[in-house]
C-alpha positions in Angstrom: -46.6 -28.5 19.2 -43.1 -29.8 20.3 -41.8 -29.9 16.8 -42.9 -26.4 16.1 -41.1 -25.1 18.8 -38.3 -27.1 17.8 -38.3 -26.3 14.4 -38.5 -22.5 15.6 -35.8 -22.2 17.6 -33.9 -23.9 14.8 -35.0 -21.4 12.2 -33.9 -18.5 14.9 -30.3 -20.3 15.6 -29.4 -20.7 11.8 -30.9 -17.1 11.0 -28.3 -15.8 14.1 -25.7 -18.4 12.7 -26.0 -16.5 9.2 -26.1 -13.2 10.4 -22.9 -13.5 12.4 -20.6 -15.0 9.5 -21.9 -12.1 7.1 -20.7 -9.5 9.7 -17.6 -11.5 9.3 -17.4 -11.6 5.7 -18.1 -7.9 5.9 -15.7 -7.0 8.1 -12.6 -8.9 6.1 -14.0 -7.4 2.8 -13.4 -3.9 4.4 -9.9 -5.2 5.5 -9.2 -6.0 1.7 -10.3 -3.0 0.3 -7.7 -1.3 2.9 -5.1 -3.4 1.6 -6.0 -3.5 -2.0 -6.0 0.5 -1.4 -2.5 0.3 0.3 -1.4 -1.7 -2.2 -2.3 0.1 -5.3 -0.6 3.0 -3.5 3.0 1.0 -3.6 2.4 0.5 -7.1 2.2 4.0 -7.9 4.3 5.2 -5.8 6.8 2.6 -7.6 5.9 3.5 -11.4 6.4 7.0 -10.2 9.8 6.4 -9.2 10.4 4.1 -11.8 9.9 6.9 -14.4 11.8 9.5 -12.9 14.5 6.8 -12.6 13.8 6.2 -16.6 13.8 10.0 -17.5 17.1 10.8 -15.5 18.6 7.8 -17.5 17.2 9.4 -20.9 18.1 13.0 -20.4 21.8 12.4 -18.8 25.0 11.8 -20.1 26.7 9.2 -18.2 29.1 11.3 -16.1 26.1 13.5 -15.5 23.9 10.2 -14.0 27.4 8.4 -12.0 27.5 12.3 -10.0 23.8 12.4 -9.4 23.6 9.1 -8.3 26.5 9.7 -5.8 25.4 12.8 -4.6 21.3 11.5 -3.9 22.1 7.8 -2.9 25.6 8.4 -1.2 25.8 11.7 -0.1 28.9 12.5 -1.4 30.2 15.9 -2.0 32.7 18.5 -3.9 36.1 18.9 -1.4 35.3 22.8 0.3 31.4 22.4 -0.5 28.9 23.9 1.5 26.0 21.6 1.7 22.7 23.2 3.1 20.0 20.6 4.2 16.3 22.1 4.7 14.6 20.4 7.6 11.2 21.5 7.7 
């Protein structure tokens, strides 16, 4: 009678035991679908810009690229131009 109540309580505590560590496992599965998500994201956000990097290469002479480039990435300007930034 002992042992049944022994080995009851035992079955009850592993069953509980297993329960909890699958909520766990559950629980960081969904956090790794989030960051496998977030990640694939940054990869095509990345082969997007990649491409339009690639393309404005291709379809620009070189003095067309150096003024583009220094216009986007550096801001510079023409002397006397009006530069008109949208800010909505």
């Amino acid at each position: 009678m002992k042992r049944s109540i022994l080995l009851r309580v035992l079955i009850i505590a592993f069953c509980a035991y297993m329960l909890i560590s699958l909520g766990t496992l559950v629980d960081e599965l969904s956090a790794r679908r989030e960051e496998l998500a977030e990640t694939q994201s940054q990869i095509k956000d990345t082969a997007l810009s990649v491409e339009e990097k690639e393309n404005l290469i291709k379809n620009s002479t070189l003095e067309e690229f150096i003024e583009r480039a220094a216009r986007e990435m550096l801001g510079f300007v023409y002397p006397n131009e009006q530069v008109f930034v949208d800010v909505n």
